[in-house]
N, C-alpha and C positions, 0 to 999 in steps of 0.2 A: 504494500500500500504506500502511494506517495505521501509525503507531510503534505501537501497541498490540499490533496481530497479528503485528508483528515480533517482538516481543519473547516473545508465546507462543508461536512457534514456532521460536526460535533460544535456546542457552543464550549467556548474557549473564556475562563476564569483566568483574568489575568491578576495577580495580588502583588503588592510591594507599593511602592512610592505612586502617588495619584498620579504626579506632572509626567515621571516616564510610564507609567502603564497606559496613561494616555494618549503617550505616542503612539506604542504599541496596537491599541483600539485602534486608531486614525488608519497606519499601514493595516493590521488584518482586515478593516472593514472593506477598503481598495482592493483585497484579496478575496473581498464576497464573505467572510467570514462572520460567524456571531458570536460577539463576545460580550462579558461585563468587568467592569474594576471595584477588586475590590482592596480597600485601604489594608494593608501591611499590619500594622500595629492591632487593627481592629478585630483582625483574624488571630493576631497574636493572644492576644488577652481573651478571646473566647474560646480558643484552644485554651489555655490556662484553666480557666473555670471549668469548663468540659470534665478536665482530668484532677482538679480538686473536688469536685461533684464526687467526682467514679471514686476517687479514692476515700472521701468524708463516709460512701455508701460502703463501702466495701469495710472500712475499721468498724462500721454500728452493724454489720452482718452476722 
């Protein structure tokens, strides 16, 4: 499979810094592609929580 017809047929998460995943969006879109941005930090800290959740569950099991 090429990366090209991957990318038109799957939508594409791009995460890290707004301003360059931005870019990123602007080129895939020229490329027919669907994407969305998501903020870096925001995905950071709800990863975090996720895996203090599991773990808080898992010490009162």
């Amino acid at each position: 499979m090429a990366v090209g017809a991957y990318w038109q047929e799957n939508p594409i998460v791009l995460i890290g810094d707004t301003f360059l995943c931005n870019l990123y969006q602007q080129a895939l879109t020229l490329l027919g592609a669907d994407s969305c941005v998501m903020e870096g930090t925001d995905i950071t800290l709800r990863g975090l929580h996720a895996a203090h959740k599991l773990q808080r569950e898992r010490s009162n099991a």
